[in-house]
N, C-alpha and C positions, 0 to 999 in steps of 0.2 A: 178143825173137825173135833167134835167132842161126845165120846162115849159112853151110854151109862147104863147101868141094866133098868129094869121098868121099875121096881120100887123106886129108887133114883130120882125115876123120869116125873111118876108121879107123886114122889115130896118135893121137888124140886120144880116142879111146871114152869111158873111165871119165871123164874129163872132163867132155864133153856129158851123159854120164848124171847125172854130179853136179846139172848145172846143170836139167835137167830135173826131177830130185828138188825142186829149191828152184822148180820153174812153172816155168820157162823153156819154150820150145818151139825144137827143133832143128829148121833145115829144112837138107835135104842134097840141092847139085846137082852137076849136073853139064854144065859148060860156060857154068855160069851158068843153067841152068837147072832150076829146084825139082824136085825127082823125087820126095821123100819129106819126111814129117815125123811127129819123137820129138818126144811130150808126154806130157805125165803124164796116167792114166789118173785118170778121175775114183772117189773114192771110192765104194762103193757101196753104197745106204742099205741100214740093219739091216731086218731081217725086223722086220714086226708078231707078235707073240707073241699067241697067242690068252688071254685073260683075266691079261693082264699090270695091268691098270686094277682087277680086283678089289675092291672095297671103297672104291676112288677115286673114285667116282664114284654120288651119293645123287640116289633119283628119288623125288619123293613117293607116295605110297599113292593119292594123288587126280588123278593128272598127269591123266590119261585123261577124268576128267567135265563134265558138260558146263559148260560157261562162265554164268556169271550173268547174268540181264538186262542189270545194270551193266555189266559185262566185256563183251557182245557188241553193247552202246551203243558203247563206248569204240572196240572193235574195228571196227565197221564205220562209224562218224562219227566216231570221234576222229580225231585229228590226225596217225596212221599211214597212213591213205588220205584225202589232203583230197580234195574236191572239186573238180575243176576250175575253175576261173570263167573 
């Protein structure tokens, strides 16, 4: 973090903006005290693209039916929901 009064700020501009570019954060007072602060804008996530995943992504023909005796043994006394004791 780096401090400066506003004369400073502005004989120094391209400076601070430099240092800003590399994260730094500028705080600028006056009289010693903070009035303002240059930081670097955070980047700002890409858009989700609708059916960009196309063909990425395989769901079985059967995802949907129901679960087997076995399978919904497992699932509700197996070892995913123990028992309390």
């Amino acid at each position: 973090m780096i401090i400066v009064n506003i004369h400073e700020a502005k004989t120094n501009l391209s400076k601070l903006l430099q240092e800003v570019m590399h994260g730094q954060e500028v705080i600028i007072a006056k009289a010693g005290v903070p009035i303002a602060v240059i930081k670097p804008i955070e980047a700002k996530k890409p858009k989700r693209i609708f059916g960009s995943m196309k063909g990425e992504i395989w769901v079985s023909d059967n995802f949907d039916d129901p679960l087997s005796d076995e399978d919904l043994d497992l699932w509700y006394n197996g070892d995913i929901f123990p028992k309390e004791k």
